[in-house]
C-alpha positions as CSV (number, residue, x, y, z in Angstrom):
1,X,-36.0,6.8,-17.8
2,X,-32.2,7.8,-17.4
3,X,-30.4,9.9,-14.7
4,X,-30.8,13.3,-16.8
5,X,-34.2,12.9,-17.6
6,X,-34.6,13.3,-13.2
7,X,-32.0,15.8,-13.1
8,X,-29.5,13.7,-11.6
9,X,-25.9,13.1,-12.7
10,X,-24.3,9.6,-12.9
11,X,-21.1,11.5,-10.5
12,X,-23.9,12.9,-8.1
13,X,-24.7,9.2,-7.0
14,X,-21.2,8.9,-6.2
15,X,-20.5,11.3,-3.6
16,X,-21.9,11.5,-0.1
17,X,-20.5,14.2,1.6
18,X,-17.8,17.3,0.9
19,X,-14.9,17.4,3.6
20,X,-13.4,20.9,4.0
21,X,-9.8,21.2,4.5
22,X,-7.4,24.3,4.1
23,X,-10.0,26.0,2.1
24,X,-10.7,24.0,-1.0
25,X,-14.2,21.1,-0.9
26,X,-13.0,17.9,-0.8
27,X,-15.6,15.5,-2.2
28,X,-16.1,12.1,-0.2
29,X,-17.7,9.0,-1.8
30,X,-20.8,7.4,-0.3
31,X,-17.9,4.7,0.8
32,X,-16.3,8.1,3.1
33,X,-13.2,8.0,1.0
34,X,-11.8,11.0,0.2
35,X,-11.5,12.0,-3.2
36,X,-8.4,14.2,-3.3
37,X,-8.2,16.6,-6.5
38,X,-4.9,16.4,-8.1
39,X,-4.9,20.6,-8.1
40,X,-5.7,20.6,-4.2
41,X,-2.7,17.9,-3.8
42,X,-0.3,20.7,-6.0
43,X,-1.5,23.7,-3.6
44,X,-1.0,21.3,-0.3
45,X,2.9,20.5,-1.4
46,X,3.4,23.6,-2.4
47,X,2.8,25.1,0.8
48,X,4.7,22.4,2.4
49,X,7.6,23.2,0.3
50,X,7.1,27.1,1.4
51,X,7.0,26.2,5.1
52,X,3.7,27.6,4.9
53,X,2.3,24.5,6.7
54,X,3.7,21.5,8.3
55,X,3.4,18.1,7.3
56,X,2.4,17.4,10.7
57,X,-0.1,20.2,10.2
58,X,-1.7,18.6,7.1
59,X,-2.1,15.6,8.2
60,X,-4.0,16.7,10.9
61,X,-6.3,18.9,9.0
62,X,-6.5,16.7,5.9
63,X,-7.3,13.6,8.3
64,X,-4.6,11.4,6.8
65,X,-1.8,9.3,7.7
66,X,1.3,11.7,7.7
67,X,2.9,9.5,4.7
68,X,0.4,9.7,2.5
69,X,1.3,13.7,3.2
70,X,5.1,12.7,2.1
71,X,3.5,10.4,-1.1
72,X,1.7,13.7,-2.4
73,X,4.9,15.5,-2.3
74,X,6.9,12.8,-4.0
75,X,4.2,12.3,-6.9
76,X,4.8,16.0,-7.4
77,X,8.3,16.2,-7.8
78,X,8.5,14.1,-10.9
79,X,5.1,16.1,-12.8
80,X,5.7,19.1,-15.0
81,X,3.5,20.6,-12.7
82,X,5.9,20.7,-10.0
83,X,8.4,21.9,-12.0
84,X,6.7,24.9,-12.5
85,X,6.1,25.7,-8.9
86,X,9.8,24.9,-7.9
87,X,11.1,27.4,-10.6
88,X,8.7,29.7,-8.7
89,X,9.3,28.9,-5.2
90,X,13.1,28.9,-6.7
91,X,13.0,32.5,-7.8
92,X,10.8,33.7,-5.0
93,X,13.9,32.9,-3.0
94,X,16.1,34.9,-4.9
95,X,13.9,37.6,-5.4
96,X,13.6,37.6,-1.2
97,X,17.8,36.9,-0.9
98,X,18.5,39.6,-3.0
99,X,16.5,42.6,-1.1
């Protein structure tokens, strides 16, 4: 008998628990590590970039070491992903300079 014959998924064994930080479910392993989406690392930067939050104010909620908080924002700045969000957070301030 396999996992999908008793309605269980191979990924299900794997997590233990769901962490909640900043609004967004964090999965945590059966080990308790957390397993960080890459989208929910793009929102966390981005709002670190906005001043929205603090790093010191991630770290705290996220429960992590404040740089692994400063690793998340370097992995971003060399992703296409990232470049899309500065160009944003780049014309948002023009848009905001301008008024």
């Amino acid at each position: 008998m396999n996992a999908h014959t008793r309605n269980e998924l191979l990924s299900d064994k794997k997590i233990g628990d769901v962490f909640y930080a900043f609004g967004y479910s964090i999965p945590v392993s059966k080990t308790g590590k957390k397993l960080w989406p890459a989208l929910f690392k793009r929102a966390i930067v981005y709002k670190l970039m906005t001043n929205e939050l603090t790093a010191n104010q991630i770290a705290t909620g996220c429960k992590i070491p404040l740089p692994m908080v400063y690793d998340w924002k370097s992995a971003n700045h060399t992703g296409q992903q990232w470049y899309y969000g500065q160009c944003q957070l780049n014309s948002l301030k023009l848009a905001v300079a301008r008024q």
